[in-house]
C-alpha positions in Angstrom: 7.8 11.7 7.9 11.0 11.8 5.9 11.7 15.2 3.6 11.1 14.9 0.0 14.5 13.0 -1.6 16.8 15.4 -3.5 18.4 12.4 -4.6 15.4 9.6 -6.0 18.2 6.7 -5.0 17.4 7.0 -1.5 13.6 6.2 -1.0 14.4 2.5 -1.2 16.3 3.2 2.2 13.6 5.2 3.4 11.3 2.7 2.8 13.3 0.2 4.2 13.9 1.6 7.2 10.5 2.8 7.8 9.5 -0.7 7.6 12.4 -2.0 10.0 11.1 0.6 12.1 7.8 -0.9 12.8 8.9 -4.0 13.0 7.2 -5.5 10.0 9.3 -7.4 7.0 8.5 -7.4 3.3 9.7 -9.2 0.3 10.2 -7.5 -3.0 8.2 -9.3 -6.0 11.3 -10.8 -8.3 12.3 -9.0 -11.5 10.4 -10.3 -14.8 7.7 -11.8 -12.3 5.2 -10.4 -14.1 2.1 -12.4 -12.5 2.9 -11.3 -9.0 2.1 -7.7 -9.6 -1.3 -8.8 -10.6 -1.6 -11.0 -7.5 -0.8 -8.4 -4.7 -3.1 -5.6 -7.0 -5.9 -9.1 -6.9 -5.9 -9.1 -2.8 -5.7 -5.8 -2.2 -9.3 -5.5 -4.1 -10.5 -8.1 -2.3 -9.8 -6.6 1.2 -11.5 -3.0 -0.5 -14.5 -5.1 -1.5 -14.6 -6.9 2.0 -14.1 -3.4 4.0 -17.2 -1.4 1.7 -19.3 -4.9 2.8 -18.8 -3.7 6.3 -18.5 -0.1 6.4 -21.4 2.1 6.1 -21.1 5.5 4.6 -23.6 8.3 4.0 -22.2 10.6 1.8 -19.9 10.1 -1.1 -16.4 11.9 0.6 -17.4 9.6 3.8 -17.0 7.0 0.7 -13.7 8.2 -1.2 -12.3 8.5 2.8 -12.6 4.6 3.4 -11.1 3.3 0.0 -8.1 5.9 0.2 -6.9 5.8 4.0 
């Protein structure tokens, strides 16, 4: 884990590099793609909806601690 910024310019290289650092790639959605935001919030709800169809919980911070991790 990096140190909070002092300078807010630098946690898109942090978070670039921390990607190139697992080895994973990502692609930034496009100024004035409006849609695409709405896409990626779209799957990320339907993986959520897909895990709590799996998972079983039995009390309600057993809950909150699946659909925030």
């Amino acid at each position: 884990m990096w140190p909070a910024p002092t300078n807010w310019t630098s946690i898109p290289r942090a978070f670039e590099k921390a990607i190139g650092d697992a080895g994973a790639s990502y692609v930034r959605i496009p100024p004035g793609a409006k849609n695409h935001q709405s896409d990626v919030e779209r799957a990320n709800g339907l993986i959520e909806y897909e895990l709590l169809e799996i998972e079983r919980w039995k009390t309600k911070s057993e809950l909150i601690g699946l659909t925030t991790t």
